[in-house]
C-alpha positions in Angstrom: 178.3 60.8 214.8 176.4 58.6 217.3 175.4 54.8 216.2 171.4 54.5 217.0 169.1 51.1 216.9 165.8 51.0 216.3 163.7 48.6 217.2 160.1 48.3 215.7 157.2 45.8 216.3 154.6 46.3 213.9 152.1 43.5 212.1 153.0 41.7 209.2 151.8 43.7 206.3 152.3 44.4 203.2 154.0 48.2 202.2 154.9 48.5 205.9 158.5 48.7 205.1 157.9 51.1 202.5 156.2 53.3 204.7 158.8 53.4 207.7 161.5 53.4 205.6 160.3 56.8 203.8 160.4 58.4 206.7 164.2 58.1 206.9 164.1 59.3 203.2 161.9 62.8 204.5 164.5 63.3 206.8 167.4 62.6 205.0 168.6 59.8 207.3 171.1 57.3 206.0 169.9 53.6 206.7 173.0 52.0 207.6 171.6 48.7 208.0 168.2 47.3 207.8 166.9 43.6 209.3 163.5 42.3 209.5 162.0 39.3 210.8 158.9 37.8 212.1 158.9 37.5 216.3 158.4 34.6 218.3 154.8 35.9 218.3 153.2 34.8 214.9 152.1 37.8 212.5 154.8 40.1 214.9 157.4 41.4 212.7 160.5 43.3 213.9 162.6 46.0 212.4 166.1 46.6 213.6 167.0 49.6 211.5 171.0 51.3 212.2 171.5 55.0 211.5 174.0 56.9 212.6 173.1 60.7 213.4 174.7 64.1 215.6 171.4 64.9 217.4 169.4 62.4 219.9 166.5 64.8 219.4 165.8 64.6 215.4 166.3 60.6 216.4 163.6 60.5 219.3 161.5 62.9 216.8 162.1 59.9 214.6 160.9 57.3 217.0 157.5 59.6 217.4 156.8 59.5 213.9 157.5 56.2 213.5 154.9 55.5 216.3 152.0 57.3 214.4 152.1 54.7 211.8 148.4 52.5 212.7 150.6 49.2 212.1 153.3 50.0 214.3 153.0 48.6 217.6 155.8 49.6 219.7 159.0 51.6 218.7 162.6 51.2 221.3 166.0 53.3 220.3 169.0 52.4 221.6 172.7 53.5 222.1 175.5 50.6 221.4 175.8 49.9 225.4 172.1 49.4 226.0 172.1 46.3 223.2 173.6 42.8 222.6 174.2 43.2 219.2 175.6 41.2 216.4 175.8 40.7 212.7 176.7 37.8 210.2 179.2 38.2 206.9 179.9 35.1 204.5 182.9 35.7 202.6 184.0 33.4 199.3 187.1 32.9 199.4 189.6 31.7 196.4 191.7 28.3 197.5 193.0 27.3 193.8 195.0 24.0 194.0 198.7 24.8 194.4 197.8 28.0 195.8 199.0 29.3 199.3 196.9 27.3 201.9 194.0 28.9 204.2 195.2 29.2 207.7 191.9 27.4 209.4 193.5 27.5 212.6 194.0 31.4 213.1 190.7 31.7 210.8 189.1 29.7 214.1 191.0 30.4 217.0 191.8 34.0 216.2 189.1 35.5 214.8 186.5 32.9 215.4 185.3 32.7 212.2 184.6 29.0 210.7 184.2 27.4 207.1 181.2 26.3 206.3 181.7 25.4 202.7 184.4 23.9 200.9 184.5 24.1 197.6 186.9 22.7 194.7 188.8 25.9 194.3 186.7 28.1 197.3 185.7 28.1 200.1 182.9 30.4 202.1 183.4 31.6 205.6 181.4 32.6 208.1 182.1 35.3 211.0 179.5 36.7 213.4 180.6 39.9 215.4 180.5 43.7 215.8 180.7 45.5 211.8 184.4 46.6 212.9 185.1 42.7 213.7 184.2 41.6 210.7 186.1 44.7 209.1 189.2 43.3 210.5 188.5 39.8 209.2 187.9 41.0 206.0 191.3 42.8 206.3 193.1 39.8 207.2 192.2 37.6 204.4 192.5 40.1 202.2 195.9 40.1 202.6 196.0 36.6 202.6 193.5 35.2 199.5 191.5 36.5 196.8 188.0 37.4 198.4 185.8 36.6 195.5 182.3 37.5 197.1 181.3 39.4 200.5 178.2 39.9 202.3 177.4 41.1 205.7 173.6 41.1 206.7 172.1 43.5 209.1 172.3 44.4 212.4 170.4 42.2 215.3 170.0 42.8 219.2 168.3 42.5 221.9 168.1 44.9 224.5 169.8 44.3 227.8 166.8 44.4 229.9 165.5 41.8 232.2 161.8 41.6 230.0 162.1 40.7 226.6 161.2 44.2 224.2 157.6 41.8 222.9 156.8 42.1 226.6 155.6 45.5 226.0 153.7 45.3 223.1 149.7 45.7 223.8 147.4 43.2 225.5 146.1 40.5 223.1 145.6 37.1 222.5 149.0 36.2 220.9 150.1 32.7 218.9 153.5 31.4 219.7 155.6 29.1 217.4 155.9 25.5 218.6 
């Protein structure tokens, strides 16, 4: 199966998710990860939605439905190589006193992951990277600790052309955050 990105630009209303998402439901389409946040362009929200999938067409027939929604405003899908892509996990991690000691400098220099929380008896961890990095983090200390709580988020990316993907979004009067 083939890793896809979607990338939607819609405004910020209420039950748009709901109605993108059932789309993928219709279609029997597996969201493997879903991230939204507003844009740099205030009342601008963006989707980046993950599915995997065998054929390109039943995606880009995807991507036209998705356009006909009135809120949508734009709609990009991507293959892996045409993003710079990344996501964030925060693992918990058990360090009881007189228990074996968390290798920081590996954690660090190895799989660049840092600790952003210490704890009496924890600690929390944070690594950003591709899912399989994380995967083999979450391998590692595994084998090493207790991992007492795990969460990745959702995918985010940009694309890897020279205009930003708001660039092409319709003519308007747009606010920008300070």
């Amino acid at each position: 199966m083939t890793t896809y990105t979607i990338c939607i630009f819609t405004e910020n209303t209420i039950g748009l998710l709901n109605r993108i998402t059932i789309i993928f439901t219709r279609r029997r389409i597996n969201i493997e990860s879903l991230t939204v946040s507003e844009t740099e362009r205030k009342g601008v929200s963006r989707f980046t939605i993950v599915i995997k999938h065998d054929s390109r067409e039943a995606v880009e027939k995807l991507v036209r439905q998705i356009r006909k929604i009135v809120e949508v405003m734009a709609v990009f899908g991507y293959l892996n190589d045409e993003i710079v892509f990344n996501e964030i996990a925060l693992f918990k991690v058990s360090t009881p006193l007189g228990g074996k000691a968390l290798d920081v400098e590996t954690i660090n220099t190895r799989y660049k992951a840092w600790v952003v929380y210490w704890g009496l008896d924890y600690v929390v961890i944070e690594k950003t990277g591709a899912e399989t990095e994380i995967f083999d983090f979450f391998s590692y200390l595994r084998q090493q600790h207790e991992i007492l709580e795990f969460v990745r988020s959702g995918r985010v990316a940009v694309g890897k052309t020279e205009k930003g993907l708001v660039e092409y979004l319709p003519e308007a009067e747009w606010a920008y955050y300070l």
